[in-house]
N, C-alpha and C positions, 0 to 999 in steps of 0.2 A: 504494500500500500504506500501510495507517495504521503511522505513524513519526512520531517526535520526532528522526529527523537529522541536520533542520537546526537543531536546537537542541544548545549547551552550554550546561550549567550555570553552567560560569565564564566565560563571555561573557557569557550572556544575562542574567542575575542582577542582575551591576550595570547592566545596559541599561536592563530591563524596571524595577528601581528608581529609579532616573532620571528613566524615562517618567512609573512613575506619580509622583511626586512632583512633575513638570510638571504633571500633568492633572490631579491632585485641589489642587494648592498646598499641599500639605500637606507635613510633615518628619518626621523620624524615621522615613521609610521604610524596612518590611523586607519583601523577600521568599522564598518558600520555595518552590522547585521541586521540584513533585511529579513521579511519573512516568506516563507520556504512555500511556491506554488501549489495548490491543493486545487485546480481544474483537470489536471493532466497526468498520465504517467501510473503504475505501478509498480515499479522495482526502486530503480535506484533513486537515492536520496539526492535533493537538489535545493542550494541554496543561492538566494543572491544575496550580494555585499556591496557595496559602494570601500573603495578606497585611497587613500591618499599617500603619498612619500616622497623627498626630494631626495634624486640620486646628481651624477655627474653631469646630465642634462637638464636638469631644474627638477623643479615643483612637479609631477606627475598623478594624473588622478585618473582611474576606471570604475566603469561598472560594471562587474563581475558574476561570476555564475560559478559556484563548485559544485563538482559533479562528485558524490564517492556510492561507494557500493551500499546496500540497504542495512540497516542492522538488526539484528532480531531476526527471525522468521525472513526469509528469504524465495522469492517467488522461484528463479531457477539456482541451478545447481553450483554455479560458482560465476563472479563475476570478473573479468578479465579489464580494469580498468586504462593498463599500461595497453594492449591492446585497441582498447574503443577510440586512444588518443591517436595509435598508430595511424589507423584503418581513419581516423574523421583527417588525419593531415595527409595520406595520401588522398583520399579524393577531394580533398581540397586544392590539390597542388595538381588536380587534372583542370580545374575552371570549369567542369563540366554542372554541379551545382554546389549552390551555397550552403558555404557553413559556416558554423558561428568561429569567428576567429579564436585560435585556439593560443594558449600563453601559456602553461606549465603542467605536467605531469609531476604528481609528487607520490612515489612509490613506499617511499618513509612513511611507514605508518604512526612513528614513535611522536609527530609533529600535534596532530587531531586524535590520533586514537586511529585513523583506518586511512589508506593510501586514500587521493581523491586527485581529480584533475579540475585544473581551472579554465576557462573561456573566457569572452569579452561578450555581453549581454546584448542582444541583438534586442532593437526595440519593434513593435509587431502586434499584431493579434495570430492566436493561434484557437480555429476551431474548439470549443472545451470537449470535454468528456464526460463529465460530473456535473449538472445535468450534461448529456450531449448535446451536439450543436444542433440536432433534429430537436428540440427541446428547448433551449433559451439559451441567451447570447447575440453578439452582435452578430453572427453568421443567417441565424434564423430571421434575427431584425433586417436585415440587411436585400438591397433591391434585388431579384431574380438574376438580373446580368451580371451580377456582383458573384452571386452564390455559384451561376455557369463558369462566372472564370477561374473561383477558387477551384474548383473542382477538376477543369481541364489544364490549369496548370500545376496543379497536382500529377493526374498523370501524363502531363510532358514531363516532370520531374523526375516522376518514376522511369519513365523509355530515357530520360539523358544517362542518369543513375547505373541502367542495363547495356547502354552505348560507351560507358566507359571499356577501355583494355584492360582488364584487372592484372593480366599477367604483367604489361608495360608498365602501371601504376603498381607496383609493387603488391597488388592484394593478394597473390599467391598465398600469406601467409594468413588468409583463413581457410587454406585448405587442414582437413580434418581427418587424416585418415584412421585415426584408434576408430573412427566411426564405420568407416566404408570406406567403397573404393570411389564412388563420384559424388557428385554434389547432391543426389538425393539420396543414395544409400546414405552418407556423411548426416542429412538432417533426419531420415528415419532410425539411424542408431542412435542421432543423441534425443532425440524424443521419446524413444524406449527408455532408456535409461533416465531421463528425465520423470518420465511417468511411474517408473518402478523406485526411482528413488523420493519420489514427493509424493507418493501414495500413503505414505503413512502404514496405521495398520489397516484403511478402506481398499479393501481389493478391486475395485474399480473394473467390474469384468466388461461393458460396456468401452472402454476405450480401449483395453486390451484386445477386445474382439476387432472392432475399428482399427488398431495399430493393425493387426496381423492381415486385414483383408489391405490396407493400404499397402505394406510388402506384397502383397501378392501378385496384387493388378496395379503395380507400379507402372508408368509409361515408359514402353518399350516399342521403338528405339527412344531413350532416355534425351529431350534435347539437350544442345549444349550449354553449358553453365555460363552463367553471366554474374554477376555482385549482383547479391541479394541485399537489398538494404534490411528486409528481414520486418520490422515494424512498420510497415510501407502504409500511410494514411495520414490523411491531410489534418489530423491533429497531432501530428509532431513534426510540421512547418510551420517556421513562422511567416506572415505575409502581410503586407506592406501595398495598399492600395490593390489588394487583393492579387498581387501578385508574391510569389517566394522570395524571401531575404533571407532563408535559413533552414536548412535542412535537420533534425535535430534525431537523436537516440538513435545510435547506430551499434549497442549492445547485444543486438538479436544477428548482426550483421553475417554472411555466409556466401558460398559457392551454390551455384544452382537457377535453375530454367527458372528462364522469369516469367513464365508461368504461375511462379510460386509468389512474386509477391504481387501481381496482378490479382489475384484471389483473394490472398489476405485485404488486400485494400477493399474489394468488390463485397466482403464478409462482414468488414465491420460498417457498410455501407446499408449490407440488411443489419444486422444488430441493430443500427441504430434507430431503423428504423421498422422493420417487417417483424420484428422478434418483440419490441417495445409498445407495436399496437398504433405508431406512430407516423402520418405522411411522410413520403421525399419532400424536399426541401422546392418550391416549386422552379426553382433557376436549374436543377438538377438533371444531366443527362440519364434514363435508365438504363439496366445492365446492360442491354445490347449495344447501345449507343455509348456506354463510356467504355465498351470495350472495343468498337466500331473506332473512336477516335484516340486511343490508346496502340492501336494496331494502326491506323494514318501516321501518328509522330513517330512511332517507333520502329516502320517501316519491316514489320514481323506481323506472323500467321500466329495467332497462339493456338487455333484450332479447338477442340472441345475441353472446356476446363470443369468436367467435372467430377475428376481427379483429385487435382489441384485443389476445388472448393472444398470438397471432403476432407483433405490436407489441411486444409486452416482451417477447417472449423474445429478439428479433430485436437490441431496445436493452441486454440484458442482453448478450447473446454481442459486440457493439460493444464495451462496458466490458472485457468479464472480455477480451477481445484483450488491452485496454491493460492491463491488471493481470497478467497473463504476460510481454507485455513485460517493464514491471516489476519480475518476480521474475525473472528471465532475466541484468537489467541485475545485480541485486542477486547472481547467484550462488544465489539460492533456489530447490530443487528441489521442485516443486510438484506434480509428477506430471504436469502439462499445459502446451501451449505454446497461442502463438496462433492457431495454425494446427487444434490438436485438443484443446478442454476439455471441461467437462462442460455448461457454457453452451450450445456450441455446438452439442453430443451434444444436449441439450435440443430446443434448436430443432430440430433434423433429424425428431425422434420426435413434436414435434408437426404438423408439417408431414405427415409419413405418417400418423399419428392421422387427420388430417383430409384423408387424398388428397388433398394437394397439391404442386404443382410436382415431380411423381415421385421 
């Protein structure tokens, strides 16, 4: 669950002044704890800060974003934050889209209590999630031609994102192979193991049955793998006169047919709305049409995704498990456990949609 608490302010305060005062050389450090976004996000912990210090080139002042891994209860299985920094400055350094400018990895845990990386705070709206944007927010407020172009440049974001060379850009090193041997074996062995290690003691026979048919009738010939951005959906850009200024969470990040994050995106587009009980948004292209102009920009066939959808919906109902946990741990009444959410309701109904596994 997105939190700040593992953070005080009057602990972390003089830590994180300290730090930066180590890391830039600089004095007169001051910093100012903002507080920690609660629209967006599930896993990892995220604060902003405003700060101040004069080094060799004068007086210096930003505003800030620390990024560290969650504390407590943990949605997946280990968070690789030295990684997330790698993988956002290589596709940053392709131009191909935007990210939030990135300023230090700090693998030292002994600084805060847990390694964390910092950025420069991109100013924005970003679709919420809590309510969703189908739900209230400026998105919903917002004129029809406004919500058309959030939407399709979203997925031009996604087809630039799958048009990068990952091998040239250095991403090779999310290949994964303790998992498999390609980029989809690589993401169905670690969502196995993800599912058998955050199952708890619920045996979860439903998503195991779901895993096992997914290996089965995996797509064969397997297409070729492209950067997965991995949490592919237009509430983790930010946008700027309804346009992209920031690409954000690239923790789920991977190898694999981008097929796979065309679906994710396309999934949480019913969640938000078909699963909720609640319209499209009416500026909104529907699925065929935003897959119709997804396949225009990206100048690719994805041909039938309904594989793919069973795929995310299968890796969403995994997560939303650990995020009931969770709320469970935390005393939060959420309406849903992990055993019956609406994640999970999800998958069941596309699974009958498309006569499968009865």
């Amino acid at each position: 669950m997105p939190s700040s608490s593992g953070f005080s302010a009057d602990t972390v305060r003089p830590r994180l002044t300290d730090w930066l005062a180590a890391r830039t050389g600089g004095d007169r450090v001051q910093v100012e704890l903002l507080q920690a976004p609660t629209e967006t996000g599930h896993s990892s912990e995220t604060v902003l800060f405003d700060a101040t210090w004069t080094d060799e080139a004068g007086e210096q002042s930003a505003s800030l974003v620390l990024r560290t891994a969650p504390s407590g209860h943990t949605v997946f299985p280990s968070y690789d934050l030295g990684l997330q920094f790698t993988v956002m400055e290589r596709v940053a350094a392709t131009g191909a889209v935007p990210v939030p400018p990135l300023r230090w990895n700090e693998p030292d845990e002994s600084w805060i209590g847990t390694p964390f990386l910092v950025m420069d705070r991109v100013d924005g709206l970003v679709p919420p999630d809590r309510l969703p944007y189908t739900m209230q927010g400026w998105l919903l407020e917002a004129a029809p031609e406004v919500q058309r172009q959030v939407q399709t440049t979203g997925l031009e974001t996604l087809a630039a994102v799958h048009a990068i060379d990952w091998r040239t850009a250095g991403l090779d090193l999310l290949d994964a192979p303790q998992y498999g041997a390609t980029g989809l074996d690589q993401q169905l062995g670690f969502y196995e193991h993800f599912l058998e290690w955050g199952r708890g003691e619920h045996p979860q026979p439903r998503l195991h049955q779901v895993a096992e048919w997914l290996r089965a009738n995996r797509p064969d010939p397997e297409p070729d793998p492209v950067l997965n951005w991995g949490d592919s959906r237009i509430g983790n850009i930010i946008f700027r006169d309804a346009t992209p200024v920031a690409v954000l969470d690239w923790e789920m990040a991977t190898l694999g047919p981008p097929q796979v994050d065309l679906a994710w995106s396309l999934l949480l587009e019913r969640f938000f709305t078909v699963e909720l009980g609640v319209p499209q948004l009416p500026g909104f292209l529907d699925h065929d049409a935003a897959v119709a102009h997804y396949e225009s920009v990206s100048h690719r066939t994805v041909g039938d995704l309904t594989w793919y959808t069973i795929w995310a919906a299968h890796r969403y109902a995994v997560v939303m498990m650990r995020i009931c946990q969770a709320a469970a741990l935390d005393g939060i009444d959420m309406g849903q456990t992990e055993d019956d959410n609406l994640a999970l309701s999800m998958l069941n109904h596309l699974l009958a949609e498309h006569d499968l596994l009865g």
